[in-house]
C-alpha positions as CSV (number, residue, x, y, z in Angstrom):
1,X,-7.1,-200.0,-107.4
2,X,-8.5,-198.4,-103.7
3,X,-5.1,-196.4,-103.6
4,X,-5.6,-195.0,-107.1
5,X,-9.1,-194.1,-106.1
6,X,-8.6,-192.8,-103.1
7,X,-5.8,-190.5,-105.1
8,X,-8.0,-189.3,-107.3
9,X,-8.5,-185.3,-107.4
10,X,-11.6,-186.1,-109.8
11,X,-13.0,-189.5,-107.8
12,X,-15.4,-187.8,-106.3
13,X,-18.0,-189.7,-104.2
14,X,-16.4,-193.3,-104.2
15,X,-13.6,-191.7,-103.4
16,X,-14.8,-190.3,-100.5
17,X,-16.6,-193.5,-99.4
18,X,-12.9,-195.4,-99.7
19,X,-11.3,-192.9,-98.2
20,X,-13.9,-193.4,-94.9
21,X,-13.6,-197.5,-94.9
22,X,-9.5,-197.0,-95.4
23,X,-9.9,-194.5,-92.2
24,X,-12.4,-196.6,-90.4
25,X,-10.4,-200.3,-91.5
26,X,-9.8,-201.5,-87.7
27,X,-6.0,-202.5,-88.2
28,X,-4.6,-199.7,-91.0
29,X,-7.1,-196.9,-89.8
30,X,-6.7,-193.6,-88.2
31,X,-7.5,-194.3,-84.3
32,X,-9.9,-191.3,-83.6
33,X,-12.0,-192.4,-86.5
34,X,-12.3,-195.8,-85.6
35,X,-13.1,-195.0,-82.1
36,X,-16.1,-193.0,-83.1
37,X,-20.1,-193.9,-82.4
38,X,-23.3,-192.5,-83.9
39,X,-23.2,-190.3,-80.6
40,X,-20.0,-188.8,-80.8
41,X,-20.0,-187.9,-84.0
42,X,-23.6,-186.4,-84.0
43,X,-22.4,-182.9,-82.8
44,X,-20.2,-182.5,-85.7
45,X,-23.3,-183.3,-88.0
46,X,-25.4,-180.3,-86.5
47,X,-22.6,-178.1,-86.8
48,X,-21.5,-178.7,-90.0
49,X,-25.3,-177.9,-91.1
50,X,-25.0,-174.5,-89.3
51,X,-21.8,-173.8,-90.9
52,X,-23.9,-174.5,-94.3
53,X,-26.8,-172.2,-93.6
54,X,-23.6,-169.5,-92.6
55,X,-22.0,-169.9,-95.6
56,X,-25.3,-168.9,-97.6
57,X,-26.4,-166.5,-95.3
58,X,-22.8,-164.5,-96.3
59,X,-23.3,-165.6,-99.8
60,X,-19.9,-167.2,-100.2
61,X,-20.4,-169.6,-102.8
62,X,-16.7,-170.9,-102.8
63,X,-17.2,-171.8,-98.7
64,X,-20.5,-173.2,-99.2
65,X,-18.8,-175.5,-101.7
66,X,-16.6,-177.1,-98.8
67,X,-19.1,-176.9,-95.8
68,X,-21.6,-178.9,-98.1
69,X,-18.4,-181.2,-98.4
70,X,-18.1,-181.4,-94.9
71,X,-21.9,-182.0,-94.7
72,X,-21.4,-185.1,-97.1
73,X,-18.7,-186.2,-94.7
74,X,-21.0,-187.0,-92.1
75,X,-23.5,-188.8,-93.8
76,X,-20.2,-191.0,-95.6
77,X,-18.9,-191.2,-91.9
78,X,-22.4,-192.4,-90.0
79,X,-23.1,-194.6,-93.0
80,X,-19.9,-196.3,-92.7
81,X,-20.4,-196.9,-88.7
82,X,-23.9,-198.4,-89.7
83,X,-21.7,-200.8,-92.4
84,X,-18.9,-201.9,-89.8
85,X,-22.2,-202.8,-87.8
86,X,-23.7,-204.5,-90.0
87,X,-27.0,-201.8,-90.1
88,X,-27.3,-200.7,-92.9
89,X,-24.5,-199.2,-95.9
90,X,-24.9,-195.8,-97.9
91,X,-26.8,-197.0,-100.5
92,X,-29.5,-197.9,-98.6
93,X,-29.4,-194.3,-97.1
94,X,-29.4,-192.8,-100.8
95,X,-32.0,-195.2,-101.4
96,X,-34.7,-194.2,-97.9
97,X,-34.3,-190.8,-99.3
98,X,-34.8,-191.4,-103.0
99,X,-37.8,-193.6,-102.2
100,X,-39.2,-190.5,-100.2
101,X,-38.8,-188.2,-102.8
102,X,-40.3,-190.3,-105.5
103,X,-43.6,-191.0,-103.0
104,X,-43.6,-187.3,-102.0
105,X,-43.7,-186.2,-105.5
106,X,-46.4,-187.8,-107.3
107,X,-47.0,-184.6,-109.8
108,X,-43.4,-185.1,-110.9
109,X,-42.5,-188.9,-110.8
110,X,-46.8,-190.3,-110.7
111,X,-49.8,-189.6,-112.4
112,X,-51.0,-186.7,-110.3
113,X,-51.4,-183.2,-112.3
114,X,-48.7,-180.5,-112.1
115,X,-51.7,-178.4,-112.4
116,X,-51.5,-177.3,-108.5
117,X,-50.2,-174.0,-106.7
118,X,-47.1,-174.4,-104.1
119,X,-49.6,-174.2,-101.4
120,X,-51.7,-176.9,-102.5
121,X,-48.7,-178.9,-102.9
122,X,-47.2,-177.9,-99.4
123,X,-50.3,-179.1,-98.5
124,X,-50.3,-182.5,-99.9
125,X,-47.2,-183.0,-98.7
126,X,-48.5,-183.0,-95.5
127,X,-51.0,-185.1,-96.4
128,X,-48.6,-187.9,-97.3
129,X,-45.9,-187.2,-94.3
130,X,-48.8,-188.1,-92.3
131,X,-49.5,-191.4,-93.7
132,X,-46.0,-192.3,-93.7
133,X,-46.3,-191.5,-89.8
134,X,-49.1,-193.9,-89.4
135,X,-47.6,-196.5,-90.9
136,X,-44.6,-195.9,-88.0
137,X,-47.3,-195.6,-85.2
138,X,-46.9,-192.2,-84.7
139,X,-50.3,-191.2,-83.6
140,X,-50.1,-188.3,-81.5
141,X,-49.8,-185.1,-82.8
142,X,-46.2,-184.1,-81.7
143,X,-45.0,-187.9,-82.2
144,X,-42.0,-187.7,-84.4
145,X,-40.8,-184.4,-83.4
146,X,-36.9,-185.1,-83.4
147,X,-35.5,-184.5,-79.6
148,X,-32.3,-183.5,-80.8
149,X,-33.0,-180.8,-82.4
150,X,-32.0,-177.1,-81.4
151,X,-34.4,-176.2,-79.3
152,X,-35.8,-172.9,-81.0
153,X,-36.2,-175.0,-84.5
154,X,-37.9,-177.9,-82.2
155,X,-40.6,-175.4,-80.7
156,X,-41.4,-174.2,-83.9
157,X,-42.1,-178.1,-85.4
158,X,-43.9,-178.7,-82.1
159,X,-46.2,-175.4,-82.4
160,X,-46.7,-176.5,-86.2
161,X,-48.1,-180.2,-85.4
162,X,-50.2,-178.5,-82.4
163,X,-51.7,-176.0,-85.2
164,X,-52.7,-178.9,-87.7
165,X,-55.3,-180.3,-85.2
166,X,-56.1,-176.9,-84.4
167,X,-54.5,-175.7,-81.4
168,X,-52.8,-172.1,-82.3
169,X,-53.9,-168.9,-81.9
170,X,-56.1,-167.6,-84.8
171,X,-54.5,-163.7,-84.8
172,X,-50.7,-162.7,-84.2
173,X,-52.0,-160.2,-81.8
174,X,-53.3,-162.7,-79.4
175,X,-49.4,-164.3,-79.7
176,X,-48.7,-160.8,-78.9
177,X,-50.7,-160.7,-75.4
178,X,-49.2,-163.8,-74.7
179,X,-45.7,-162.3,-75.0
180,X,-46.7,-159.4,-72.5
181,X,-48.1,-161.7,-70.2
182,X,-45.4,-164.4,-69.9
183,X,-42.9,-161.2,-69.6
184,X,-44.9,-160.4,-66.3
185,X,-44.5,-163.7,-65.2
186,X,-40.4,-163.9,-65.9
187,X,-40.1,-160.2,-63.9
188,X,-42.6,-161.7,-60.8
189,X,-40.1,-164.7,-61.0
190,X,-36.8,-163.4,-61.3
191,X,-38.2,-161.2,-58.1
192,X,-39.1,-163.8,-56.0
193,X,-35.3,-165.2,-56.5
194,X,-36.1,-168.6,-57.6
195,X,-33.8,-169.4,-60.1
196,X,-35.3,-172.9,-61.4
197,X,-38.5,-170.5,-61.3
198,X,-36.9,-167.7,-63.7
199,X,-35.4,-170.6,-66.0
200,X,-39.0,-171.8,-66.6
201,X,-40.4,-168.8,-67.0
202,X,-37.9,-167.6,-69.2
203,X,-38.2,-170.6,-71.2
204,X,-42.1,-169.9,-71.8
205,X,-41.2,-166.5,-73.1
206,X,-38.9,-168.2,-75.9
207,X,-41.8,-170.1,-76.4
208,X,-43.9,-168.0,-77.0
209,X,-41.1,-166.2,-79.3
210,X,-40.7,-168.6,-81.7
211,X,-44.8,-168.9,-82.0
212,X,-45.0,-165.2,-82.9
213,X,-41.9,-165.8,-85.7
214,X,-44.3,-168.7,-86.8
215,X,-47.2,-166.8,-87.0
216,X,-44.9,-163.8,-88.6
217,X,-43.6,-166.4,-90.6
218,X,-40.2,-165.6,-90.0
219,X,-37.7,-168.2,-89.2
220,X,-36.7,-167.5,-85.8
221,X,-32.6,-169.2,-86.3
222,X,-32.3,-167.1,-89.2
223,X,-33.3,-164.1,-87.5
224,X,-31.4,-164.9,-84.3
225,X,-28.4,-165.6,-87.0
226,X,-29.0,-162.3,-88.4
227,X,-28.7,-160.4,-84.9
228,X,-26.0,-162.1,-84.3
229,X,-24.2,-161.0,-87.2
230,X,-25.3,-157.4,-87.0
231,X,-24.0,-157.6,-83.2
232,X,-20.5,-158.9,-84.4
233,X,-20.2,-156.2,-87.0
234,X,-21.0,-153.4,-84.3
235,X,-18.8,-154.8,-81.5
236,X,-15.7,-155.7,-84.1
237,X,-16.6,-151.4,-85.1
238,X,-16.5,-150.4,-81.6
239,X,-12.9,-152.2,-81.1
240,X,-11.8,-150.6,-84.3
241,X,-12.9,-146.9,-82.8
242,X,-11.2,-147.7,-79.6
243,X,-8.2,-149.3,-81.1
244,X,-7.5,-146.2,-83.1
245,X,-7.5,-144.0,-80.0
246,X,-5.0,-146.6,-78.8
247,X,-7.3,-148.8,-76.2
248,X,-9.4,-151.8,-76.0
249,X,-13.0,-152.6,-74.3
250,X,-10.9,-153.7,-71.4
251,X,-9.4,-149.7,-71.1
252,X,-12.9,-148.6,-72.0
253,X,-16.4,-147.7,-69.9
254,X,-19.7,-148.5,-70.9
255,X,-21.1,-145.7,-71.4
256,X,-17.8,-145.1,-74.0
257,X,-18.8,-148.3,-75.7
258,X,-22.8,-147.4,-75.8
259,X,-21.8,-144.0,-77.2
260,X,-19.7,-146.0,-80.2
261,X,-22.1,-148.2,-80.2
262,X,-24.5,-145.9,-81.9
263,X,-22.0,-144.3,-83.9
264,X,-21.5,-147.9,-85.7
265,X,-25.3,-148.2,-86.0
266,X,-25.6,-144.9,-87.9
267,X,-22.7,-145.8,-90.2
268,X,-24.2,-148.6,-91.4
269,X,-27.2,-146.9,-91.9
270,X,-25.8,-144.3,-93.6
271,X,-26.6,-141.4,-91.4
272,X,-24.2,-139.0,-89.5
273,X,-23.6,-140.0,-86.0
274,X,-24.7,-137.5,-82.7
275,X,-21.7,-135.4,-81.6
């Protein structure tokens, strides 16, 4: 019956929870999969989530349909490690989430009016993630703030806890002082050649970065994703221009490669390049 599931092109979630215990059974299973721990497979899980947000960020809805497979993976995969320990199983991870939803939702699944705006709901939701962090002894402000997170996304959660009590600057122009002033600090650092000096400082600038995205209300990965793409594009245009004068950046100059560079960013804005 487990082989004729695990077979099954339409099986679909069991199947993919057999197919985990068959790969994690400690005397018929695959050895790398049985050898892995919460920790080792934990990169994996944060990479598959980025490869999600790329996939929608290109809007290719036929990848996105296998990265959010791959996503499911490691929740099948970390479930079944919490099984062979005897932790917990996958239902009661469906379950943790589903009961969150339902407690979370009370305009949808309670008695509470659907009669509110998104920000008054935004709001209660707050409201109730707070209680739910009392009851977990979470009493500072920034208690709960995941460590592994990337750290751009984490300074953004941390900045966001510190503005419910009321620590944040009112206007994005003070953000915007701040910015020049920790810039000052990075050059004075980076000139006295202390380099654990220069790291911290440079760190306070991104900082402060992902405050003014905040503030903007801009999310800071997407709009580091975004440059990155747009600096991909450019650079894959600039080997393209050089390959069709029969070099690569390795035959080229800089100031050849700045001079293409701008002729790739006036192509894809539509405009007719400097001679």
């Amino acid at each position: 019956m487990t082989q004729d599931l695990i077979h099954d092109p339409k099986g679909g979630l069991p199947r993919l929870r057999a197919i985990m215990r068959a790969l994690r059974d400690p005397a018929t299973g695959c050895p790398w999969d049985i050898e892995q721990d919460f920790a080792s497979i934990a990169p994996y899980t944060i990479e598959e989530a980025y490869e999600v947000a790329d996939a929608i960020q290109r809007a290719d809805w036929s990848d996105l349909t296998g990265e959010l497979g791959d996503l499911l993976l490691q929740v099948v995969f970390h479930a079944q490690i919490a099984q062979d320990r005897d932790l917990f199983d996958f239902d009661d991870v469906a379950n943790s989430i589903a009961n969150k939803m339902v407690a979370r939702h009370p305009h949808v699944f309670g008695n509470e009016s659907r009669d509110k705006t998104s920000a008054q709901q935004t709001r209660d939701w707050e409201t109730v993630k707070a209680a739910e962090r009392a009851t977990r002894a979470e009493a500072g402000a920034l208690d709960g703030v995941a460590l592994g997170l990337p750290a751009l996304l984490r300074a953004v959660k941390l900045q966001k806890r510190a503005a419910r009590v009321g620590f944040d600057w009112p206007e994005t122009a003070q953000v915007l002082d701040k910015i020049a002033e920790e810039m000052t600090e990075l050059v004075e650092a980076e000139t006295s050649g202390d380099e654990d000096h220069t790291e911290e400082e440079f760190g306070d600038l991104l900082f402060v970065m992902a405050n003014l995205a905040r503030h903007m209300k801009i999310d800071p990965e997407a709009a580091l994703r975004r440059a990155n793409a747009k600096f991909t594009r450019r650079f894959e245009r600039i080997e393209s221009l050089l390959a069709e004068a029969g070099k690569t950046p390795t035959d080229s100059h800089l100031s050849e490669m700045d001079a293409l560079w701008d002729q790739a960013k006036a192509e894809e804005k539509g405009e007719t390049p400097a001679p």
